[in-house]
N, C-alpha and C positions, 0 to 999 in steps of 0.2 A: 738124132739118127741121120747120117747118109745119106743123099739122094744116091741112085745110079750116077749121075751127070757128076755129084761133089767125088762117088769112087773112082770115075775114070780122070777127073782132072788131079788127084791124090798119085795116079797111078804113073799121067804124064806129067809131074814135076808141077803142075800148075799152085801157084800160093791161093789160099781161100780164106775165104773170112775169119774163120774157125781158129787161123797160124794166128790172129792177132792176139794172141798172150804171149807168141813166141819173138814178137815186133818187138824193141828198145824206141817207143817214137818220140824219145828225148833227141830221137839222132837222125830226126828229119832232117834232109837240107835240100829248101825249097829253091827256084829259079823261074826266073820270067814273072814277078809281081810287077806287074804294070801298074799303077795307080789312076789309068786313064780308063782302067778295067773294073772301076768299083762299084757295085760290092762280089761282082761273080767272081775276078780274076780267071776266068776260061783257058789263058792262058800257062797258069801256072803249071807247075808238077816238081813233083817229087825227082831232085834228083839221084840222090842218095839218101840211102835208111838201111841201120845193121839189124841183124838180130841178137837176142840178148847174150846167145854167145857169143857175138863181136863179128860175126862174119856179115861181109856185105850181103846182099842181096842183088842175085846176078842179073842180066838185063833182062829175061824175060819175067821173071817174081817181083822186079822193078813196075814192070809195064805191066802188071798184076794188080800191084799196090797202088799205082796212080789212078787204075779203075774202080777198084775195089772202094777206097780209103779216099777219092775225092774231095766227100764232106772234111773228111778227115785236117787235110790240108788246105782246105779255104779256113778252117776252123783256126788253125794252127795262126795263116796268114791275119785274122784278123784279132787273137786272142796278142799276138807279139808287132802289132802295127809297123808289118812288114814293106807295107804298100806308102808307107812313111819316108 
């Protein structure tokens, strides 16, 4: 169920946990692995990821997903030895 808070951010466009079946995150593309940053890379982020209809995901569902999905993309950096 819902929070209030998960309604109104549904309402204003905001992406939420919940869209992540709606994510393709075959189609991460990450930026700024530093290898000087291991094993946090704090730096990184997502810069681009579609959803599975193929549409991007615009800058503010962008800057959604990098808060959101964090682990997500350190996961991603260390599973594909990006930092290599």
């Amino acid at each position: 169920m819902d929070t209030q808070e998960d309604f109104f951010d549904k309402l204003s466009g905001r992406l939420l946990e919940s869209d992540a079946d709606k994510i393709d995150f075959s189609t991460i593309e990450i930026e700024d692995v530093d290898n000087r940053d291991y094993p946090d890379f704090c730096d990184a982020y997502c810069s681009s990821v579609r959803w599975k209809n193929g549409a991007e995901l615009n800058e503010e569902e962008l800057e959604d997903f990098n808060e959101l999905f964090y682990s997500t993309i350190n996961e991603a950096i260390h599973e594909n030895q990006l930092y290599m």
